[in-house]
C-alpha positions as CSV (number, residue, x, y, z in Angstrom):
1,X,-14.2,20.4,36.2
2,X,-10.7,19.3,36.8
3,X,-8.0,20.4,39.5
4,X,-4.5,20.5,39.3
5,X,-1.5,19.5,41.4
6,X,1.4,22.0,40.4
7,X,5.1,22.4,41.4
8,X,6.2,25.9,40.5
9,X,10.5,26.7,40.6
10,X,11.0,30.0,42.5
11,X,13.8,32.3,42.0
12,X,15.9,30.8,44.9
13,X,16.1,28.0,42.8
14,X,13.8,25.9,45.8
15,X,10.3,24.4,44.5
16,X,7.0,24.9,45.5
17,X,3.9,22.4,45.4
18,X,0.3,22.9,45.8
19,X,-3.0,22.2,44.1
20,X,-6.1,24.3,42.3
21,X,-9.0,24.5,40.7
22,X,-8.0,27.4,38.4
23,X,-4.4,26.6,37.4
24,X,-4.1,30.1,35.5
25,X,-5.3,32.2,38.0
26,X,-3.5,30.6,40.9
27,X,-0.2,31.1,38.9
28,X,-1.3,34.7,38.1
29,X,-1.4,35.2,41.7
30,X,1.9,33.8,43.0
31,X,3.4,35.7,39.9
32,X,1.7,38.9,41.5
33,X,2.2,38.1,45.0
34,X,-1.2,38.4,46.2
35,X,-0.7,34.9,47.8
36,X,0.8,35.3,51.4
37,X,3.3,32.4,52.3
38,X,6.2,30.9,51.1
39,X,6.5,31.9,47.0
40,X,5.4,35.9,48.4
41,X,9.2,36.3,48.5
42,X,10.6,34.2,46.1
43,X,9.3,35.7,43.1
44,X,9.2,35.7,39.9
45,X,8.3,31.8,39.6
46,X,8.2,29.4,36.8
47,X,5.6,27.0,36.5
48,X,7.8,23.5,35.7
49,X,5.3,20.2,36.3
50,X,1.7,20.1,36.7
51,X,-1.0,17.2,36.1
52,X,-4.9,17.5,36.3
53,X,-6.8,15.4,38.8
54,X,-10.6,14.3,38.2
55,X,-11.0,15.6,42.1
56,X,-9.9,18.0,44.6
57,X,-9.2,14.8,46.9
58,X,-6.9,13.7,44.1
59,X,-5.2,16.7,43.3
60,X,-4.4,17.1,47.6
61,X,-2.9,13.7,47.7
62,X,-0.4,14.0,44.7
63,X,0.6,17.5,46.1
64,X,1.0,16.0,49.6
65,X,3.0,12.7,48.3
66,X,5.2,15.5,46.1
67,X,6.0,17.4,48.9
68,X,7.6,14.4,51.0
69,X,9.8,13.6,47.9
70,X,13.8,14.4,47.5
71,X,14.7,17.4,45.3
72,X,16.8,14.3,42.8
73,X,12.7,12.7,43.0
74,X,11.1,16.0,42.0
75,X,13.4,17.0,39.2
76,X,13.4,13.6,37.8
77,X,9.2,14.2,37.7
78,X,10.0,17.6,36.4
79,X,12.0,15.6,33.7
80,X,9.2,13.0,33.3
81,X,11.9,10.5,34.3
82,X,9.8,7.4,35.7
83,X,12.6,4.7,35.8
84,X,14.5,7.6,38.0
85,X,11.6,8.3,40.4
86,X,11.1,4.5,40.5
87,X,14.8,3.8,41.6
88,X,14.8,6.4,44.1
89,X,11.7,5.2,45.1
90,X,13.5,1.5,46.3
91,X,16.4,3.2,47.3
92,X,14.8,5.0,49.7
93,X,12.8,2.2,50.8
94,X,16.3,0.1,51.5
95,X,17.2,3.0,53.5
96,X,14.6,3.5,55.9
97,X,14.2,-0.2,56.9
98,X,15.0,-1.0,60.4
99,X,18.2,-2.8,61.2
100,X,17.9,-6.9,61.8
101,X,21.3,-6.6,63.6
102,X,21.8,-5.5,67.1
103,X,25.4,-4.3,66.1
104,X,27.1,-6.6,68.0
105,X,29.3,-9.2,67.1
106,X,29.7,-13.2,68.7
């Protein structure tokens, strides 16, 4: 059995990630909206990236590094982009380190 981590494009333009067992039923559903939450009201949506996963485990913890990404880092995955996902990758690392300077000037 395989699961799937899947980012669907709803018709705000905004994305939505998540992860199943059944990847044609689940999409059936948020195309239906029989799913409460946040694609219920941002139908019809387009299924635009998914990858299967040997486990459930797996599938959980690409959808929950996805969902910390940029919109630039998920459409470059959507584009299958790697060297772009890999340079915003280090440019957000540069960003987020802590400062070595106190700010002040001697």
């Amino acid at each position: 059995m395989s699961f799937y981590t899947y980012m669907l494009r709803c018709n705000d333009g905004s994305y939505y990630i998540g992860h199943t067992e059944d990847l044609d039923v689940r999409l059936a559903q948020h195309q239906r909206g029989t799913l409460p939450g946040y694609t219920h009201t941002r139908r019809p949506v387009e299924l635009v990236w998914c990858e299967a996963f040997a486990t459930r485990y797996e599938a959980l913890a690409a959808e929950r590094q996805i969902k910390g990404w940029s919109r630039a880092k998920k459409e470059a995955l959507i584009a299958g982009d790697w060297a772009r996902i890999s340079e915003l990758a280090r440019n957000r690392q540069v960003e987020n380190r802590p400062s070595t300077s106190s700010g002040r000037t001697v």
